[in-house]
Phi, psi and omega in degrees: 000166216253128171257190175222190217192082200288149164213164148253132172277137184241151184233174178265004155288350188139170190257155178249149169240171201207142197081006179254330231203080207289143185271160197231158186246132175248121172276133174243088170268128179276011211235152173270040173184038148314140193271320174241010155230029202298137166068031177270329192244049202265334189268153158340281204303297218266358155306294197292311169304313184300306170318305202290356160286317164305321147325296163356287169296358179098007191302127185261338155232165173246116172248131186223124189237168182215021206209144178272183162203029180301143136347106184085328168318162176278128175316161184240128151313186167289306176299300170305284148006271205296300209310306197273299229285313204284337172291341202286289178319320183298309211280350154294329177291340188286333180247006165190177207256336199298122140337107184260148171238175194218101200282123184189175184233353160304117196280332179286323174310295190307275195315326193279356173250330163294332162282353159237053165095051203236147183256322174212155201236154221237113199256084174291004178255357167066045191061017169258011181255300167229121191269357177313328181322305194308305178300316163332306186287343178287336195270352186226025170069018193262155183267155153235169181238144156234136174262133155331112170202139168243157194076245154188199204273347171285341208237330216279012173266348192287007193193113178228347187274168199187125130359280185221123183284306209308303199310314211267345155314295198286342170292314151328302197273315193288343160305297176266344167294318182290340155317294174302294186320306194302317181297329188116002188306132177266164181299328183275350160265027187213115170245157209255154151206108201294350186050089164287147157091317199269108174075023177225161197258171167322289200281001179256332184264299212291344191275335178331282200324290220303325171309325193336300174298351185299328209245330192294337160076215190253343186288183198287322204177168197247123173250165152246180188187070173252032175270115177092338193316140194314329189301317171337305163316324188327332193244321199258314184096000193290152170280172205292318200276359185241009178278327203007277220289335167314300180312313187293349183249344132323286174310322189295310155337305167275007173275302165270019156273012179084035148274112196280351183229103174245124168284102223221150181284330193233082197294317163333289181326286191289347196257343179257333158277343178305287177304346149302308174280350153300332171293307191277335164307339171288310188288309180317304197297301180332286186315335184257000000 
């Protein structure tokens, strides 16, 4: 179980701290063809209502993503992206301080949202589709997550198989963490992410999770992402709008396993499993 240990990830608004407190990420999806909200947030406004509720719910970031990355999905141009992303991103910036993030795998994508205030861009190729991200975030100070994947979101279920997953996830991560070093990035401007779901088996995302601290290395923290994700399902058969609760025992499980960021679709919910296992996790350390 994870004890603790503060450290910071720093962005460019300002610093988030980790080990006290878990953090939770709220998903903006922008896109008509999300595997478990597609097209409810398709528009500005109901993009801009949603994000600001989730604020609401205590959401400590905004991930605004506009390119799907279900299993099988198809690459977003570039242009399209930015279409859907930028209005959304303006009329948020105008209306908070809350850290925006920007999930995408484009250096064009990246820069064009970072000039208009995006704090941190959220890579699911972990710099191996583009590593230009990475100098964008040294030019505007800004944090990045780089994620595990192999392949991209058309190929990657097809090779699940691993030597050693643990060894070769962090070697993997440990590859695009040195990408970013190379850009010029300090370690505290970088989080890690093993990609649940992505290029995995059932049983390969829970040894991720139970592992989960296993991957930080010298960077600020380890994010996750298991909400509504099919492994979620695995038992109940429910379709993605319909996991909550499979999600919430999935959270707890990565709260107290050293996940310092977890992304999540329903931040009230998950913001009430959070604080429990952040409690009992204090009282174990008391106690010990």
């Amino acid at each position: 179980m994870a004890s603790l240990k503060l450290r910071t990830f720093r962005h460019r608004r300002g610093v988030l701290v980790f080990g006290l407190r878990t953090r939770l990420m709220g998903i903006v999806n922008i896109t008509p063809d999300s595997f478990s909200d597609g097209g409810q947030f398709a528009t500005r406004d109901r993009a801009v209502e949603h994000a600001m509720r989730l604020i609401a719910e205590s959401a400590d970031i905004i991930d605004l993503g506009a390119e799907s990355t279900r299993p099988g999905s198809q690459g977003v141009e570039d242009g399209e992206q930015l279409e859907r992303l930028l209005p959304v991103l303006r009329e948020l910036r105008g209306r908070t301080e809350i850290p925006i993030s920007i999930d995408t795998r484009s250096a064009v994508v990246a820069r064009e949202c970072l000039k208009a205030g995006a704090d941190i861009i959220n890579d699911v190729a972990g710099l191996r589709s583009d590593a230009a991200i990475a100098d964008y975030c040294v030019e505007y100070g800004a944090g990045l997550v780089v994620m595990h994947m192999r392949g991209d979101p058309a190929t990657m279920q097809r090779n699940t198989e691993y030597a050693d997953l643990i060894s070769d996830v962090r070697s993997d991560l440990l590859l695009s963490v040195e990408i970013a070093m190379l850009a010029g990035l300090q370690p505290d401007h970088v989080m890690v992410d093993p990609g649940l779901g992505f290029g995995k088996s059932f049983d390969q995302n829970y040894s991720l999770i139970r592992r989960a601290a296993d991957f930080r290395g010298d960077c600020a923290g380890v994010l996750l992402g298991p909400s509504r994700k099919a492994f979620t399902g695995e038992f109940s058969g429910l379709p993605a709008a319909q996991r909550q609760f499979s999600t919430a025992a999935v959270v707890a499980i990565a709260a107290l396993y050293g996940g310092d960021v977890l992304r999540v679709h329903d931040v009230a919910e998950m913001r009430q499993v959070t604080d429990m296992c952040d409690r009992y996790r204090e009282l174990d350390i008391e106690r010990n």
